[in-house]
C-alpha positions in Angstrom: 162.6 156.4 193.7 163.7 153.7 196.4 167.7 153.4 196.8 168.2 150.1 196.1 172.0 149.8 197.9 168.5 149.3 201.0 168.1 146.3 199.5 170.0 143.9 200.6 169.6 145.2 204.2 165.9 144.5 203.6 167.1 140.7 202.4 168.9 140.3 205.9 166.0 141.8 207.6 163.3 139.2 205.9 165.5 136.6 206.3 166.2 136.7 209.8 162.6 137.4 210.5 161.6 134.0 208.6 164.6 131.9 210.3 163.5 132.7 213.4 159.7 132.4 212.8 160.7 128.7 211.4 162.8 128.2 214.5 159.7 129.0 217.3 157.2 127.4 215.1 159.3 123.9 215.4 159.7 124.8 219.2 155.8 125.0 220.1 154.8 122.8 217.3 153.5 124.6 214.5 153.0 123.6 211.2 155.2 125.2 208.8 154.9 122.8 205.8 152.6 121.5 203.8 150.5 118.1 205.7 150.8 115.2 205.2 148.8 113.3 207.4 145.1 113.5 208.2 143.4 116.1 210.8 143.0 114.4 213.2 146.7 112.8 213.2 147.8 116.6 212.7 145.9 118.0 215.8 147.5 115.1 218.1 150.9 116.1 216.6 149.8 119.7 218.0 148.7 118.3 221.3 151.9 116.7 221.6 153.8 119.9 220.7 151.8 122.0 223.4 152.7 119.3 226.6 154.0 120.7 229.6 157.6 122.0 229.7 160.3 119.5 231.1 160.3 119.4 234.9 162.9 122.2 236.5 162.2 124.8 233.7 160.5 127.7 235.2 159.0 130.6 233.3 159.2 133.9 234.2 156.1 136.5 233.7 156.6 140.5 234.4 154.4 141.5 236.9 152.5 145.2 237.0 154.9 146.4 239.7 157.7 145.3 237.5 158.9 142.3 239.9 159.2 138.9 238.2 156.9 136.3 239.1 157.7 132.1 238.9 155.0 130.4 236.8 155.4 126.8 236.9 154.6 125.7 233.4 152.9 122.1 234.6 150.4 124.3 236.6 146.7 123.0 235.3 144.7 124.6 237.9 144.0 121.8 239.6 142.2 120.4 236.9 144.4 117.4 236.1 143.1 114.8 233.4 140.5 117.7 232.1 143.2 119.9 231.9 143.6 120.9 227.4 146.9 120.1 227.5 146.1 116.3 228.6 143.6 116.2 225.9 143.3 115.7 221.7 142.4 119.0 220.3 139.5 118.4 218.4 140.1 117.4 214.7 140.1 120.5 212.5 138.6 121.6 210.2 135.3 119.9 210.5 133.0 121.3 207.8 129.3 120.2 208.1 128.4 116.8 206.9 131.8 115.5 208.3 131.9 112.5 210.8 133.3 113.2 214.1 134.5 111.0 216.4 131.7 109.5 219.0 133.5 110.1 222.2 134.0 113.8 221.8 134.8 114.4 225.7 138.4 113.1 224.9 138.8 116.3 222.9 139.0 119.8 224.0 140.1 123.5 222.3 139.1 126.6 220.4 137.7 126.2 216.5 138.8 128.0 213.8 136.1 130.9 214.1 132.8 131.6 216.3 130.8 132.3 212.9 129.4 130.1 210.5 128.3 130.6 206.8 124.8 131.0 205.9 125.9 129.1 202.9 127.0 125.7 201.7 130.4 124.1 201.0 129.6 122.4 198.3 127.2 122.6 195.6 123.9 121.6 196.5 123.3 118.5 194.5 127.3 116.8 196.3 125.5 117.8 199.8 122.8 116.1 199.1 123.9 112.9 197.7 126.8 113.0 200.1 123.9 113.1 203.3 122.2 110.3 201.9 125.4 108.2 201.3 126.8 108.4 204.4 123.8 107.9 206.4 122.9 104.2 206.6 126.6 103.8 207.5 127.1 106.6 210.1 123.4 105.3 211.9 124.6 101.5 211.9 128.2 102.5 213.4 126.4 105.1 216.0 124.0 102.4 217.1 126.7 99.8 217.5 128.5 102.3 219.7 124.9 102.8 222.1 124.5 99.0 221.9 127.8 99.3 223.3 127.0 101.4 226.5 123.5 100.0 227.4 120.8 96.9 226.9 117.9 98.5 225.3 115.4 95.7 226.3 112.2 97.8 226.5 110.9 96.5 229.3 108.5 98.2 231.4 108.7 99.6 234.8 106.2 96.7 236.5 102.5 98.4 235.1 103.6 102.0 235.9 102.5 104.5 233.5 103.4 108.0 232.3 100.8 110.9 233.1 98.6 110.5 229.7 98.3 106.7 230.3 99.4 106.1 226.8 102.6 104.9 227.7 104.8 102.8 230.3 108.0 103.9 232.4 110.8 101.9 231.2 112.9 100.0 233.9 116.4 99.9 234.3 119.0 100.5 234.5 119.9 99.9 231.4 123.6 100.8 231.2 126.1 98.1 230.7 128.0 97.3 234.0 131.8 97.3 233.3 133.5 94.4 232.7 135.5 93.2 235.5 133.0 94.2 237.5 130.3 92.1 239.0 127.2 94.6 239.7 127.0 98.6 240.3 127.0 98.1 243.8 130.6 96.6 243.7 131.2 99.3 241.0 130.7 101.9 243.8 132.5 100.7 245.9 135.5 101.2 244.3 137.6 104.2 245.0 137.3 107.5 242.5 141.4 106.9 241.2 140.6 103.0 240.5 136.7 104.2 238.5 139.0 106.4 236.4 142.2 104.7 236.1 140.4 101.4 235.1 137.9 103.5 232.6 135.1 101.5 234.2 132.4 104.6 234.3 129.2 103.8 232.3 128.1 107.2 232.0 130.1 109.4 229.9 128.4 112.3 227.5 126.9 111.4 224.8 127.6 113.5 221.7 125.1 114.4 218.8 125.4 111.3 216.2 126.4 114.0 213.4 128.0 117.0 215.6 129.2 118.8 212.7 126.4 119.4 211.4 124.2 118.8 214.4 121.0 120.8 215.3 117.3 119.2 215.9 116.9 115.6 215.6 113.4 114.7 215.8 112.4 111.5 217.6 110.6 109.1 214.9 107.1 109.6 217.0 107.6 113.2 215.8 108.5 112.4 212.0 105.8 109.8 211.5 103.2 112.8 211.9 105.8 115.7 210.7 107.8 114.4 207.5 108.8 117.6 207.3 111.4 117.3 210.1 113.1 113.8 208.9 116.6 114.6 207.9 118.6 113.3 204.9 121.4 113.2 206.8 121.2 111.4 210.3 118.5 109.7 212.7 117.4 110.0 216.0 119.1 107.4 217.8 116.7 106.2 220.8 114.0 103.5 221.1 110.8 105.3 221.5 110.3 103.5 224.2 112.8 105.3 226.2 111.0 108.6 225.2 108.0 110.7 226.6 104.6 109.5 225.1 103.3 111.8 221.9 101.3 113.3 222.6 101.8 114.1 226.0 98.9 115.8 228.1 98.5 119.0 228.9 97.4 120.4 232.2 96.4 124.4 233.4 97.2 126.0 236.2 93.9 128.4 235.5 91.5 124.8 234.6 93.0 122.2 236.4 89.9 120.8 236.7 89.8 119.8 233.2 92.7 117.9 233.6 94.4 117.2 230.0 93.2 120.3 228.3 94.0 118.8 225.2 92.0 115.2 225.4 95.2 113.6 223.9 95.3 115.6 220.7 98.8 117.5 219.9 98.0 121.1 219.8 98.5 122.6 216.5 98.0 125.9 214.3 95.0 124.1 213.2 93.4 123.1 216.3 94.4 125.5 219.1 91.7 128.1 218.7 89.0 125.5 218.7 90.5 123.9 221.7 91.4 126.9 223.8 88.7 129.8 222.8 86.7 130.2 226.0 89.5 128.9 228.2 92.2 131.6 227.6 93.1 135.2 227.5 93.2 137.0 224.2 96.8 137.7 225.1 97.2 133.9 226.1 95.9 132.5 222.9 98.5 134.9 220.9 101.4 133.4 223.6 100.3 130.1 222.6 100.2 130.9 218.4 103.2 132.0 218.4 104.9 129.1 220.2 102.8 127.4 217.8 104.3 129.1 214.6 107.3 128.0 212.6 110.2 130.2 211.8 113.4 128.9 209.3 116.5 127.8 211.7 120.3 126.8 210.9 119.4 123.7 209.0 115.2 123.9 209.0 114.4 126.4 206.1 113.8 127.2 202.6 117.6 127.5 201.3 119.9 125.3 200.2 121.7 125.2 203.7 119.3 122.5 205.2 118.9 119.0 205.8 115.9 118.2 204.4 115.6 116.5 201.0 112.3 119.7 200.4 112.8 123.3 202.1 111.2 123.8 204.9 109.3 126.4 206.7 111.4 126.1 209.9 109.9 124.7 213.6 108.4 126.4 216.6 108.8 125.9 220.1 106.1 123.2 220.2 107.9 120.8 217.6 110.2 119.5 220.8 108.4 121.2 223.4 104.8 119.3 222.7 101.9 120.4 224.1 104.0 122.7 226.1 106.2 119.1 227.2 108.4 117.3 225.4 108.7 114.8 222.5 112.4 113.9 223.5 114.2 115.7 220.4 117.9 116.6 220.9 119.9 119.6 220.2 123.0 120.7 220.9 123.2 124.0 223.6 124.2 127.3 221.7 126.4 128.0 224.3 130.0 127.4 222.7 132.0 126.8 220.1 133.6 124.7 218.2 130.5 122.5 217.3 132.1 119.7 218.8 132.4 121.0 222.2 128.9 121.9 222.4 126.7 119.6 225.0 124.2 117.4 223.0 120.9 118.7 225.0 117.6 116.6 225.7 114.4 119.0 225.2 113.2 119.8 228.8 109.7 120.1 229.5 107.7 123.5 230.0 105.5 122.2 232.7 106.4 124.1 235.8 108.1 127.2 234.2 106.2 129.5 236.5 108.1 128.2 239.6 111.8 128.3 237.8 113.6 131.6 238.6 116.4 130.4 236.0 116.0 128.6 232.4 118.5 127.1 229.8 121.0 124.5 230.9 124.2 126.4 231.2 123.2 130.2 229.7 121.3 131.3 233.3 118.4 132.9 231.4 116.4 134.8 234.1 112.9 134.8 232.7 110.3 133.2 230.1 110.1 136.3 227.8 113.8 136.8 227.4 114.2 132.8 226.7 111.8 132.9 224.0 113.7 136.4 222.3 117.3 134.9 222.4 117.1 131.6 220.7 118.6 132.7 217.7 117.6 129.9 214.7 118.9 127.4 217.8 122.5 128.1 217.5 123.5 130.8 219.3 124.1 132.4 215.5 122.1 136.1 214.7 124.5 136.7 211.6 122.7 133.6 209.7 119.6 135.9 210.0 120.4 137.9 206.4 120.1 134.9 204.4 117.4 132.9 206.8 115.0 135.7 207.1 114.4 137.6 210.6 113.3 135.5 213.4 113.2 138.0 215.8 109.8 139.0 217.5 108.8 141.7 219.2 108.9 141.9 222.9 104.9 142.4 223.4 104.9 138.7 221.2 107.9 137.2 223.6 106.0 138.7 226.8 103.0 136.9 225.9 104.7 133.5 224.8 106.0 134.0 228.2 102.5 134.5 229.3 101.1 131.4 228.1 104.4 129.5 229.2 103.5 130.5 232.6 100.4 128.6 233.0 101.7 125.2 232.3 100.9 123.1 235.0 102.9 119.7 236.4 101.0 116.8 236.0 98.8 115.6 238.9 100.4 114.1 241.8 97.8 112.2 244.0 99.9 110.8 246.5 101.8 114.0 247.9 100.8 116.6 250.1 99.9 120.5 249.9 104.0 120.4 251.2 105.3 118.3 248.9 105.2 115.2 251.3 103.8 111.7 250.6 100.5 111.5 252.5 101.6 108.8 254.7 98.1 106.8 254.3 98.6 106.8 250.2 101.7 105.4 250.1 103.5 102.3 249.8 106.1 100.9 252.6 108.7 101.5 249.8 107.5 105.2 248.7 108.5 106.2 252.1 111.5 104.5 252.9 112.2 106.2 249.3 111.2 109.5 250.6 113.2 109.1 253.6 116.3 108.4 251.8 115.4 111.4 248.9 116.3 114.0 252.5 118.4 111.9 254.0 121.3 109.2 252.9 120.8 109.9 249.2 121.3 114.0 249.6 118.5 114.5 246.6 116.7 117.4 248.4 120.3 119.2 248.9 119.6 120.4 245.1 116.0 119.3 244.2 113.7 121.2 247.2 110.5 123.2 247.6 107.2 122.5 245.6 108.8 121.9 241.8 112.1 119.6 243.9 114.5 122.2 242.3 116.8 124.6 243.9 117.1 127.0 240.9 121.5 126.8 240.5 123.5 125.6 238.2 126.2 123.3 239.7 129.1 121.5 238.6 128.8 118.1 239.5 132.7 117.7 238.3 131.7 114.4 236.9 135.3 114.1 235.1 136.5 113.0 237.9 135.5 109.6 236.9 137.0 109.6 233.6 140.3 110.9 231.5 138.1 113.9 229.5 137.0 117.6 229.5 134.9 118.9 232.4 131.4 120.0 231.3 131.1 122.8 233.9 127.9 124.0 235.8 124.9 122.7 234.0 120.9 123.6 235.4 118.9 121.5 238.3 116.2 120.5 236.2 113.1 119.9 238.7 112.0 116.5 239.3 108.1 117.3 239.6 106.2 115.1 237.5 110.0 113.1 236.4 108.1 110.1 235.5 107.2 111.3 232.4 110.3 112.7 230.8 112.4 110.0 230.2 115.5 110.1 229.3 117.6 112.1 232.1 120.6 114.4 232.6 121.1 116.9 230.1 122.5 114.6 227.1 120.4 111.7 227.7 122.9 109.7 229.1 120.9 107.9 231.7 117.7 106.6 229.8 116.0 105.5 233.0 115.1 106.5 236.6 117.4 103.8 237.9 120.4 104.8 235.2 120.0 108.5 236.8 119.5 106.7 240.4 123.0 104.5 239.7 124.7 108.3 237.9 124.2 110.1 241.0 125.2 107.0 243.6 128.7 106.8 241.5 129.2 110.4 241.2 128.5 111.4 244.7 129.6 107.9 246.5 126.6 107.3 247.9 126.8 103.7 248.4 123.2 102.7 248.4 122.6 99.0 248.5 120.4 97.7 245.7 117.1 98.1 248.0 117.7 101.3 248.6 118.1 102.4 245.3 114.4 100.5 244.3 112.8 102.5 247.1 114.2 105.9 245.7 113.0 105.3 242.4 109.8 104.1 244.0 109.5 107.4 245.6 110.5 109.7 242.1 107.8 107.7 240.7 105.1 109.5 242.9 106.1 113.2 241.9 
């Protein structure tokens, strides 16, 4: 039997313990009470609670040798604006479904865990109605807020077409030059401070529309012949006209002869053995069925937890990556968490794999076969694989996906050289001052060189520099073979045209090309 004269000693002890906890939590900011405003309020109240420590206090941390050590508590490692403390932490909790705010690179932080629940919030029936509610109003807002950043006019490019010849370039740019300023060339020739100061740069990230819940968004091209893949919940939010043409052509490094393998059809489990038998490999043809196959993802399947109004039987590679290119769909890269500081990603095309020592836009994934093992349901999540079902293939099946993946060829490019040079006699006056510029004033070839215009890094282009928000860190060179037909560019889509990335890179690495200049570099992209 306890002695309860210990009692009240326990009282004191407890006490004290919960005085003092009360007493650091109002020091650093903590809540300690019940809330009583909204999230996103609260997490500002937190950010302000975590600023740096008044100037002249100086902490002290025990080193391993046992000497103290100064830290200044302003140091942000040089990373100033980006730095978290200058920034919102992101508005938690965000469950799926929930709006989040468009211009997610103002936030930055941890979430409240790196796992996510096979299972709904809320009943099936609320989740449903509540996606279809919520979605007329969430696409009209989101589309006010791109009408915002750019003029989608839809013209064309003059009467240049994509590879297929089903579709036009578009012509740009298209971003919306700054108010206060009179063109992009006066833009750029304003110092870095002034750009960000002023908030005058056109080419932030673009987040998912829904980023809570997030995942594929098929492209409406895709939809019309997949109804499948339209979601309850949100829209894809370009004009198709700033999108590669569906079906895009396929071309073989093993037939290039034949030159679109597929004669404009999309390849599908239906067609693929009638188109390829006689062209492939046996071990080819199972590469290519099983990119061909569809398997249940995060929010593509037959459970409850999906955004489809009917289950579904999941997607395969080839739903973005068609024909072994791209229809344009977005994602978000299962590289981090929370969901809101993961990097809305454009689908890249598979053309060209063979050359590419690295894949994946930030993960550095070394080879075909191990790229398509690891994509686990798209979200960087195996412990959803219980309740999903197992998506996981053998390695013999990834080797020869990887197999297959390795013989998709670039598109034909006429005009250049067994070097990757314009054959001087082919080209135009402007394709070679472009080319000219591409190795010289406008410093392309420094990351886009040899015969697919790629280096094969990752770099950080530290393009927060520019604005008050959270760095991205090193993303992928993507190569630049065969360009024109994979509108839009950079990794989130931000720059819709050749002349929106021409304009991204002139700001971001103060290249002040004149207007001509910029024409005869997108003159010369055109011929890759």
């Amino acid at each position: 039997m306890k002695n309860p004269t210990h009692y009240p000693a326990i009282l004191l002890i407890v006490t004290g313990l919960a005085i003092g906890y009360l007493f650091g939590a109002s020091r650093t900011g903590l809540e300690v009470g019940p809330p009583a405003v909204g999230a996103e309020s609260r997490a500002e109240s937190r950010a302000a609670g975590s600023a740096a420590a008044p100037e002249g206090k100086t902490d002290y941390l025990k080193q391993s040798d046992g000497v103290a050590a100064k830290v200044d508590p302003n140091w942000d490692y040089g990373l100033g604006d980006g730095h978290v403390s200058k920034l919102k932490p992101y508005p938690l909790p965000c469950p799926p479904g929930q709006r989040t705010p468009f211009e997610l690179w103002r936030y930055a932080g941890r979430g409240p865990s790196s796992w996510g629940p096979p299972t709904l919030h809320v009943s099936w029936d609320e989740w449903k109605q509540h996606c279809l509610e919520q979605k007329p109003k969430l696409m009209a807002e989101w589309k006010a807020h791109l009408d915002a950043l750019y003029d989608f006019h839809g013209r064309p490019l003059g009467s240049v077409r994509m590879s297929g010849q089903r579709k036009q370039v578009p012509a740009g740019p298209i971003a919306r030059v700054p108010k206060g300023v009179a063109s992009f060339e006066a833009l750029a020739s304003l110092p870095v401070d002034e750009i960000r100061r002023r908030d005058l740069f056109p080419y932030k990230p673009l987040a998912h529309p829904l980023q809570s819940t997030a995942h594929m968004l098929f492209p409406q091209s895709w939809t019309d012949a997949h109804p499948e893949h339209l979601r309850m919940d949100v829209d894809f939010d370009l004009p198709d006209v700033y999108l590669p043409e569906f079906p895009a052509p396929m071309f073989l490094t093993t037939h290039k002869e034949l030159g679109d393998i597929t004669g404009g059809r999309e390849v599908t489990l239906g067609n693929y053995y009638e188109i390829f038998d006689g062209l492939l490999t046996g071990e080819q043809m199972e590469g290519l069925k099983e990119l061909l196959r569809p398997s249940p993802t995060t929010w593509f399947n037959q459970t409850h937890h999906r955004v489809t109004v009917s289950p579904s039987v999941g997607v395969s590679c080839f739903s973005c990556h068609v024909n072994g290119h791209t229809n344009g769909a977005i994602e978000l890269a299962p590289d981090s968490r929370p969901n809101e500081a993961r990097l809305r990603m454009d689908t890249p095309t598979m053309r060209g794999n063979y050359n590419l020592m690295q894949l994946s836009s930030k993960r550095s994934i070394r080879s075909m076969d191990h790229f398509a093992e690891v994509e686990e349901y798209f979200d960087g999540d195996p412990g959803l694989m219980q309740a999903l079902g197992p998506r996981g293939a053998q390695r013999q099946i990834t080797n020869r996906m990887g197999d297959f993946n390795a013989i998709l060829d670039f598109p034909p490019a006429p005009k250049l050289g067994p070097l990757m040079t314009l054959i001087a006699e082919q080209a135009t006056e402007a394709e070679l001052r472009g080319e000219a510029l591409f190795h010289g004033k406008a410093q392309c070839a420094k990351c886009h060189s040899g015969p697919a215009f790629v280096d094969d890094y990752l770099h950080d282009l530290r393009v927060e520099r520019f604005y008050k928000g959270r760095p991205e860190g090193p993303i992928k060179t993507f190569p630049l073979r065969g360009i024109k037909d994979s509108p839009p560019y950079l990794h989130d889509v931000r720059c819709p045209t050749l002349h929106d990335a021409v304009e991204f890179f002139n700001l971001i690495l103060e290249l002040k090309l004149t207007a001509q200049e910029k024409d005869d570099l997108v003159a010369f992209l055109l011929c890759l």
